[in-house]
C-alpha positions as CSV (number, residue, x, y, z in Angstrom):
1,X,-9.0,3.8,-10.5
2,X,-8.8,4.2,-6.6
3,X,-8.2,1.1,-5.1
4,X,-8.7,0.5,-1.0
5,X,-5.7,-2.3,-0.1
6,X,-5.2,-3.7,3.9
7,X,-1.4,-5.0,4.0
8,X,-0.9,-7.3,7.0
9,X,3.0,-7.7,7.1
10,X,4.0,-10.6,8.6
11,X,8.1,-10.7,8.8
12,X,9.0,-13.9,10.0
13,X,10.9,-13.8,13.8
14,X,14.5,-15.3,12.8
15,X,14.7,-12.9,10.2
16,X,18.2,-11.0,10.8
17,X,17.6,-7.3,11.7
18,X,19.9,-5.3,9.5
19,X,17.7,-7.5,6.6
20,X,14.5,-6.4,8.1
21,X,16.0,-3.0,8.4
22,X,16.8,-2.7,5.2
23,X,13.7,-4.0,3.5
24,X,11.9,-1.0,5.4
25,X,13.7,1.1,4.7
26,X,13.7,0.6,1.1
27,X,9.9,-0.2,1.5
28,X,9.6,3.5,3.2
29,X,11.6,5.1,0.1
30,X,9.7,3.3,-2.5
31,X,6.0,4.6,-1.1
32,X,6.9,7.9,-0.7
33,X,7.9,8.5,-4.3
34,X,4.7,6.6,-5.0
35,X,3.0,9.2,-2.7
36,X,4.8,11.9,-4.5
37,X,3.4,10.3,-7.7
38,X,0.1,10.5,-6.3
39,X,-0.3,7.2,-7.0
40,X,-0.2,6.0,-3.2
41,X,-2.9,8.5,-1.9
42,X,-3.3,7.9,1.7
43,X,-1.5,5.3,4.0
44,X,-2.8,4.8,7.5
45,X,-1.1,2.3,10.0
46,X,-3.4,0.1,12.2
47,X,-3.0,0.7,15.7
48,X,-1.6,-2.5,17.4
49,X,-1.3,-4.2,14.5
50,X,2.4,-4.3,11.7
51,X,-0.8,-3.6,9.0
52,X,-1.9,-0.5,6.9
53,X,-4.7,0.4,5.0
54,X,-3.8,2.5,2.2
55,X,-5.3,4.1,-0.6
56,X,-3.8,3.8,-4.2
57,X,-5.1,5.8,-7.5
58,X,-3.8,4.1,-10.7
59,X,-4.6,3.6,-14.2
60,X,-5.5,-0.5,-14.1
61,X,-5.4,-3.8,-12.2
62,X,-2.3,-4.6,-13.6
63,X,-0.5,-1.1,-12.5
64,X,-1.8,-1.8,-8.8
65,X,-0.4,-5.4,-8.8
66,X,3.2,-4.3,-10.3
67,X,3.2,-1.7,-8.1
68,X,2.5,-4.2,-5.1
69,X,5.1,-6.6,-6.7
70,X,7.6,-4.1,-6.6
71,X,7.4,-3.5,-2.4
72,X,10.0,-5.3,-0.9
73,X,8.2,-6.4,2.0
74,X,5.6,-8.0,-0.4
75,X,7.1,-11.3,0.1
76,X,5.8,-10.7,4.0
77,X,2.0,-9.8,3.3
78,X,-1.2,-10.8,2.9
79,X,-3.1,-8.1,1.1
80,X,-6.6,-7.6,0.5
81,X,-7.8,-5.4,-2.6
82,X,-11.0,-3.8,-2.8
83,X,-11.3,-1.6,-5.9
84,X,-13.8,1.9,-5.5
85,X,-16.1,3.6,-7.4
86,X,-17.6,7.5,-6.6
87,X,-20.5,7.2,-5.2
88,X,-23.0,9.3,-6.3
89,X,-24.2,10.9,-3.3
90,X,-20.6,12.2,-2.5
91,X,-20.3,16.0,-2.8
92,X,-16.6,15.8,-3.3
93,X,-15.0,16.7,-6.5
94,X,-11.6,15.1,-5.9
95,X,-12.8,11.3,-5.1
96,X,-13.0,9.6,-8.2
């Protein structure tokens, strides 16, 4: 199931940088081995903005939300989730 998910990150201004450093670091680590996986297929960042919009293909809801769950800057989003379908006019064999 592909999934189409905006992550606004919103780390709060007092937050200690070797902390924040450390959570993106870890973050970074964590989604590329997911993009490895092939599970997180495309990441884009927002210009101007700390957000992403990202593409993930995984087996079910509940593999997207762990996998979300398991970010350690999830504590600092807001996240929208829009899950995708083929359409059927698409000529591409590798979008489902």
């Amino acid at each position: 199931m592909l999934y189409h998910v905006r992550m606004d990150v919103l780390i709060p201004t007092d937050m200690e940088a070797d902390k924040v450093d450390k959570l993106k670091a870890t973050e970074k680590e964590i989604s590329q081995k997911l993009q490895e996986q092939g599970k997180w297929r495309h990441i884009w960042r927002l210009a101007g903005e700390y957000s992403n919009f990202s593409i993930f293909d995984v087996e079910s809801n509940e593999e997207l939300h762990n996998i979300m769950m398991s970010l350690p800057l999830y504590p600092y989003m807001k996240v929208e989730v829009t899950p995708l379908l083929r359409h059927p006019s698409s000529i591409r064999d590798d979008d489902s």
